[in-house]
C-alpha positions, -999 to +999 in steps of 0.1 A: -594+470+380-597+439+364-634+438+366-643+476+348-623+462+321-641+428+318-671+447+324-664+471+296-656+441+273-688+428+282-708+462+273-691+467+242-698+436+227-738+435+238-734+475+221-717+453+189-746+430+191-779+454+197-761+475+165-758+448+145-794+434+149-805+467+144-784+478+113-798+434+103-757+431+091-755+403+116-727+387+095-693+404+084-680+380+058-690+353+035-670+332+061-696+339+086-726+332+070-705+294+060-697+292+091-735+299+105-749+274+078-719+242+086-731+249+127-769+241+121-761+216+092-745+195+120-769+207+146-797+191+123-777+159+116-774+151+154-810+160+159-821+140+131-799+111+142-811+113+176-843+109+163-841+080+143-823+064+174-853+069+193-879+057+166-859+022+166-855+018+201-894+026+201-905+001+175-880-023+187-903-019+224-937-013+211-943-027+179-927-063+182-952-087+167-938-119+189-918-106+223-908-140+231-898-154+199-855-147+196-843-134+161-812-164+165-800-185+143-828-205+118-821-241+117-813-244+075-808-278+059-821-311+065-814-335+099-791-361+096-808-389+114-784-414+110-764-399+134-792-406+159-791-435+184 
């Protein structure tokens, strides 16, 4: 019993669907159409962050001028050589 009525519910809402393309009222309410626009504004923030992630870690790997030199600490001041035996 339980599966005609999921069944149903399933064929109803692909009828919704195929009506809706076809009548091209795909959105009931202004809400829907904010709604729509806030998804793929943060789909297109991941995807652009995702990207910049990958252009770093690729220039960080390709595009080094010196591999073995570190980025430490730079030695600033002048030596205190008195302090030398």
């Amino acid at each position: 019993m339980a599966d005609q009525e999921l069944g149903s519910q399933i064929e109803a809402q692909f009828n919704d669907v195929v009506r809706r393309l076809q009548s091209k009222h795909l959105f009931q309410s202004n809400w829907d159409i904010a709604t729509f626009a806030i998804f793929f504004i943060f789909i297109g923030a991941v995807l652009a962050l995702t990207l910049l992630v990958l252009i770093r870690c690729c220039w960080g790997c390709c595009f080094s001028s010196s591999p073995s030199k570190k980025h430490g600490k730079h030695k600033v001041g002048v030596d205190n050589l008195a302090l030398e035996p």
